[in-house]
Backbone as numpy.savetxt, mean C-alpha at the origin, in Angstrom:
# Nx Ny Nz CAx CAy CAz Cx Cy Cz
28.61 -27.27 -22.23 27.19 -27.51 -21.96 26.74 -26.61 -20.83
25.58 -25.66 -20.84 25.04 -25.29 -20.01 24.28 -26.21 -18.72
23.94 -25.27 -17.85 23.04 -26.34 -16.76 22.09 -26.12 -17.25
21.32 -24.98 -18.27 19.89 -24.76 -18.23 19.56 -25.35 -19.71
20.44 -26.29 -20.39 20.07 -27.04 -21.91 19.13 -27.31 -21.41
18.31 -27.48 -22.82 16.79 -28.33 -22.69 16.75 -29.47 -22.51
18.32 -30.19 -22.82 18.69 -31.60 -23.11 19.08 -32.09 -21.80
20.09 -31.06 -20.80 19.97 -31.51 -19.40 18.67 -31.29 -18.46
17.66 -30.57 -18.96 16.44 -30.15 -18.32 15.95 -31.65 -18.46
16.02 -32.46 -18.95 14.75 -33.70 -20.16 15.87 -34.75 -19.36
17.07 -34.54 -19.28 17.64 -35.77 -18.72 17.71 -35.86 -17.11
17.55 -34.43 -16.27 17.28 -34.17 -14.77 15.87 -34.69 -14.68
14.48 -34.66 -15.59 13.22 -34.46 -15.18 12.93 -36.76 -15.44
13.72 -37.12 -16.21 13.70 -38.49 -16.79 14.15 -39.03 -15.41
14.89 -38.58 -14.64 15.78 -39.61 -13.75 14.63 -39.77 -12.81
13.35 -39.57 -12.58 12.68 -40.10 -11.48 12.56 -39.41 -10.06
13.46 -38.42 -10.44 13.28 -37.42 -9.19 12.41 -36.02 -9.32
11.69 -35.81 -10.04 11.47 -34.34 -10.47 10.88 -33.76 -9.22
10.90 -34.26 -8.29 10.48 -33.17 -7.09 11.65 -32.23 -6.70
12.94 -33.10 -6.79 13.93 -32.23 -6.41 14.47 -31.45 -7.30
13.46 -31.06 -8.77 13.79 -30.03 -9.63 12.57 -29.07 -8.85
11.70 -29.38 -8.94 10.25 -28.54 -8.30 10.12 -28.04 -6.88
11.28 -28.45 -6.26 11.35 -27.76 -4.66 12.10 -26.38 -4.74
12.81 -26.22 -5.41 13.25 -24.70 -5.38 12.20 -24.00 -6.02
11.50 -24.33 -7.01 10.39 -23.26 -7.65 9.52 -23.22 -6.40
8.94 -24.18 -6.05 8.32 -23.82 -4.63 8.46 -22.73 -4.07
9.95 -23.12 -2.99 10.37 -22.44 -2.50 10.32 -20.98 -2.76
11.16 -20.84 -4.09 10.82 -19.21 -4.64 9.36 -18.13 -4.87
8.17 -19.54 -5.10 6.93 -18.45 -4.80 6.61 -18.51 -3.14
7.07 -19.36 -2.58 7.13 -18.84 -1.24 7.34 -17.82 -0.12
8.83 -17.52 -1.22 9.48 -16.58 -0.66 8.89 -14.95 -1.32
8.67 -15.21 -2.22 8.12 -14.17 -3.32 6.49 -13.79 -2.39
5.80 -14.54 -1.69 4.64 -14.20 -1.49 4.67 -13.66 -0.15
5.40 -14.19 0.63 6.17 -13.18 1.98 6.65 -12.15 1.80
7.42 -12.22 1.18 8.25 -10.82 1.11 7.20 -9.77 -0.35
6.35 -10.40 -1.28 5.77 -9.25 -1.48 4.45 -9.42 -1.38
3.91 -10.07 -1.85 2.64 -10.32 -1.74 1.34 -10.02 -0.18
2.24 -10.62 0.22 1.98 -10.53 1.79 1.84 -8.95 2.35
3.14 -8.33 2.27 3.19 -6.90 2.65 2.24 -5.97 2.10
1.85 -6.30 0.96 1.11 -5.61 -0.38 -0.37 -5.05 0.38
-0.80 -6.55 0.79 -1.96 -7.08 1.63 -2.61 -6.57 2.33
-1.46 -6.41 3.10 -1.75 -5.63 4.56 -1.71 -4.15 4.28
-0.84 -3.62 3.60 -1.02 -1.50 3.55 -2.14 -1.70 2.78
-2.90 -2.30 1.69 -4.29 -2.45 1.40 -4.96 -2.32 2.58
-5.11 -2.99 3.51 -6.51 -3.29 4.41 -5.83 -2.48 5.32
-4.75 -1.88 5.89 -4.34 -0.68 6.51 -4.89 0.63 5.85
-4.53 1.18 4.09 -5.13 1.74 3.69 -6.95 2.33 3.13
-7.39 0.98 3.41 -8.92 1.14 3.68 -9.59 1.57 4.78
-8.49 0.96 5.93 -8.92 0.96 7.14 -9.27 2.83 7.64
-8.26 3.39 7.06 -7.65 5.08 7.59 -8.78 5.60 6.10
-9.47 5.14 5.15 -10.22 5.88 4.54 -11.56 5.59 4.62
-11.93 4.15 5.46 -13.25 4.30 6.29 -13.65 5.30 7.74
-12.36 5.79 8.37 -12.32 6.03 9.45 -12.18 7.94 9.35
-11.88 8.11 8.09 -12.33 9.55 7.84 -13.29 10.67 8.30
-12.80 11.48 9.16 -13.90 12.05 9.79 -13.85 13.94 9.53
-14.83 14.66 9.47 -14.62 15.97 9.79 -13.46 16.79 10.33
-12.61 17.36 9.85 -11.22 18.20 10.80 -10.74 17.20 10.32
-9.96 16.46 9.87 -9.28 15.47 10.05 -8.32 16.11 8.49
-6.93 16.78 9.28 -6.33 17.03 8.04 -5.42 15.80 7.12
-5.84 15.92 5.98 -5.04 15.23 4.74 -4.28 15.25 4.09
-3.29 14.09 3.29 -2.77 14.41 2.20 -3.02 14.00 1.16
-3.54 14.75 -0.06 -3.88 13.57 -1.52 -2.71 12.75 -2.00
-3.37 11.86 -2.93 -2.12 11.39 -3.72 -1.66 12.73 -4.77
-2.07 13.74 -5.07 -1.38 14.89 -5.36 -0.68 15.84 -4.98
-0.23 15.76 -3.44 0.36 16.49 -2.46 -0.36 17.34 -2.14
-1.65 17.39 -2.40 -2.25 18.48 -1.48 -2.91 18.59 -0.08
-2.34 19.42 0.52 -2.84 19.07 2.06 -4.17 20.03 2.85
-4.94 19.61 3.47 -6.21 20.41 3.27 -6.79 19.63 4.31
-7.71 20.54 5.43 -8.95 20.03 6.17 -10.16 19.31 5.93
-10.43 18.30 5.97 -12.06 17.97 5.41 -13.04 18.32 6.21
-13.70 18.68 5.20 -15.26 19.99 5.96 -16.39 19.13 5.87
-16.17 18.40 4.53 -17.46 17.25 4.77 -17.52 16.43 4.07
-18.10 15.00 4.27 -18.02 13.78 3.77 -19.58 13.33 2.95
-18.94 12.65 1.94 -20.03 11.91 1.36 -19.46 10.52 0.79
-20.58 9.77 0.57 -19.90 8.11 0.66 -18.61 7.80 -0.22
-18.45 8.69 -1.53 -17.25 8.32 -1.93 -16.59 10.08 -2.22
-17.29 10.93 -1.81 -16.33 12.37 -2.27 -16.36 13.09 -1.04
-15.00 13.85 -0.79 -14.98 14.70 0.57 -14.89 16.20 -0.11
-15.01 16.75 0.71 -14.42 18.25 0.76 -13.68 18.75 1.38
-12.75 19.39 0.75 -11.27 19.60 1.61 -11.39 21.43 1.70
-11.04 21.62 2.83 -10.52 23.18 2.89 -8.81 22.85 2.28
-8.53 24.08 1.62 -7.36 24.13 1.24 -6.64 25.73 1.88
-5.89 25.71 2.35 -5.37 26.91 2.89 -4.53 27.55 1.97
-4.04 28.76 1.87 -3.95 29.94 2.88 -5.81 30.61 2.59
-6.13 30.01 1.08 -7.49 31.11 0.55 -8.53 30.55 1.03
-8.73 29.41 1.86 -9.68 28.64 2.23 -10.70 27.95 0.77
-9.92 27.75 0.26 -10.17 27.04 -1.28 -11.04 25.63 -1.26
-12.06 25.53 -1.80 -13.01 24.03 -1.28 -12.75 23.46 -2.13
-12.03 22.16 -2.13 -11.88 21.17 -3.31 -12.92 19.74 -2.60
-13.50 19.37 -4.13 -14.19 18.40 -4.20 -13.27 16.87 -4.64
-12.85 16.15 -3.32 -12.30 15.04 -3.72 -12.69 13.58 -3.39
-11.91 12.62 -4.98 -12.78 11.43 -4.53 -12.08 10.83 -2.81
-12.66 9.83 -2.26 -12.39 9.00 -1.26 -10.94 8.80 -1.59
-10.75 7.84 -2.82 -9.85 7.47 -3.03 -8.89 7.49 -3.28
-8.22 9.07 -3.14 -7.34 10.02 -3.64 -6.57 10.48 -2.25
-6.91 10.20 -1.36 -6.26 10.38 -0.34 -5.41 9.71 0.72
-3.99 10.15 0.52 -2.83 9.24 0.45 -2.72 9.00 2.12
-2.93 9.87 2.76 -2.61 9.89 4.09 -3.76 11.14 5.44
-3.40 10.33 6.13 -4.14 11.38 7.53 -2.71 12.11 8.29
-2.95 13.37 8.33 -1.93 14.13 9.40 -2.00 13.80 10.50
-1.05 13.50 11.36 -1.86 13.25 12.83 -1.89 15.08 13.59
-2.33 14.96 14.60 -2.48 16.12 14.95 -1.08 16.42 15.68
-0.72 17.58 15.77 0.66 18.03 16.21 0.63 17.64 18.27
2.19 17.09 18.94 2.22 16.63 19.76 2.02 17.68 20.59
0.58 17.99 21.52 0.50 19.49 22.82 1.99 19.54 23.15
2.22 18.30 23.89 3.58 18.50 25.01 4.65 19.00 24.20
5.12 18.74 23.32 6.11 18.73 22.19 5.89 20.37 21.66
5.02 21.13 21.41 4.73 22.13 21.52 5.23 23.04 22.81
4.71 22.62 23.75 4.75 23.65 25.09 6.41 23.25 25.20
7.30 22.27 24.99 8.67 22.17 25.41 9.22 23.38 24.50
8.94 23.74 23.62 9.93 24.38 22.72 9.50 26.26 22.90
């Protein structure tokens, strides 16, 4: 006999206890909503946060790997300089995976 028969499922849920079948399922979307749900959440409203805050100069990376200056903004499309040809791409808001930060002065002048 298995533990997971339908016949021991019907004779565990009969005995009058079925909470102590229903506390581990609990438990498991509990744990399931911490560990993913939760995290999910937050790089969302982290990731909105860094594509409201988009400004002029502010170099990028798309979700296509392309990396490029933005020259200018409009409510949902930027314009990216693309280097070496100074290439103007028209991109949506939402395509942009990341902000470069700017390179460290001090970290520079040490080397």
């Amino acid at each position: 006999m298995t533990v997971f028969s339908p016949a021991f499922l019907l004779q565990f849920g009969s005995s009058g206890n079925s909470f102590s079948f229903a506390l581990p399922l609990i438990l498991m979307f509990g744990i399931m909503y911490f560990l993913l749900f939760l995290p999910m959440q937050r790089q969302k409203k982290q990731q909105q946060k860094m594509l409201a805050e988009l400004k002029s100069g502010d170099v990028v990376v798309t979700t296509g790997g392309i990396v490029g200056t933005i020259t200018g903004l409009d409510k949902d499309t930027l314009v990216v300089r693309v280097k070496p040809d100074n290439l103007k791409l028209q991109v949506t808001r939402a395509c942009v995976a990341s902000v470069v930060p700017p390179p460290n002065e001090s970290a520079i002048q040490n080397k």
